[in-house]
C-alpha positions, 0 to 999 in steps of 0.5 A, spaced: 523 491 486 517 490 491 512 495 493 507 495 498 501 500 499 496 501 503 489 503 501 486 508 506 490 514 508 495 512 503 493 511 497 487 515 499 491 521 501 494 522 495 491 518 488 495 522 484 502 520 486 500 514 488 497 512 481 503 516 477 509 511 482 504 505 481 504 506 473 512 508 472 514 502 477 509 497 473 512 499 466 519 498 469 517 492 470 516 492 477 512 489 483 506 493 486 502 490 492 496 493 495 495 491 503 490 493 506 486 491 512 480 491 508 475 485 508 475 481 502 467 482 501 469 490 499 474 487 494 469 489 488 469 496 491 476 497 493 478 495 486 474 499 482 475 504 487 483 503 484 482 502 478 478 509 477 485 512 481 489 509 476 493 505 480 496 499 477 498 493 481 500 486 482 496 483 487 491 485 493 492 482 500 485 483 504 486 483 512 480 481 513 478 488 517 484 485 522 488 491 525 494 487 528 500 492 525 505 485 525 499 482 519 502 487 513 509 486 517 508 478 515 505 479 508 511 484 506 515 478 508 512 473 505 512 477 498 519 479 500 517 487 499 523 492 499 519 498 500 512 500 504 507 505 504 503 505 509 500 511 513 500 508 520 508 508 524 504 502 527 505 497 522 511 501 519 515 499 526 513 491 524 515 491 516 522 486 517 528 491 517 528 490 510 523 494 509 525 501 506 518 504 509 516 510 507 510 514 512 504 517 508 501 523 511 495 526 510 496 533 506 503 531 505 507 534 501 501 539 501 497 541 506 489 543 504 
């Protein structure tokens, strides 16, 4: 299986989970891919920032600040991603049909 993650507002949101599905799906044997539109020149920051949370991946897809929701639907395709994390529906409404998306809230499943 192919994962996809968005950083801000997903992981973010939620480390913990996020760091816990990250490592079980690697250690099965897995793919986890990080796309964000995060500029590559945070790409230092953004992956210590990653590896501080615990979160294991394959690869990391920087959209160069770019907020165009059809990006991260090209990327899940390019990969052949099979399920998406991400906490904007805009960009959920452009992975390919099929995508399973999943939509992260902020203070779900918990509210602070």
């Amino acid at each position: 299986m192919k994962v996809g993650l968005d950083i801000d507002g997903t992981i973010t949101a939620m480390p913990w989970l996020f760091k816990i599905l990250s490592t079980g799906l690697k250690a099965e044997g897995h793919e986890v891919h990080v796309i964000t539109f995060r500029s590559p020149s945070f790409k230092e920051e953004t992956e210590e920032m990653l590896q501080a949370m615990g979160i294991v991946y394959d690869k990391i897809f920087y959209g160069q600040q770019i907020v165009d929701p059809e990006w991260k639907g090209k990327i899940a395709q390019e990969v052949g991603l099979d399920v998406m994390f991400e906490d904007d529906l805009s960009v959920l409404s452009q992975m390919p049909a099929t995508v399973v998306t999943c939509q992260v809230k902020s203070g779900w499943p918990f509210r602070n």
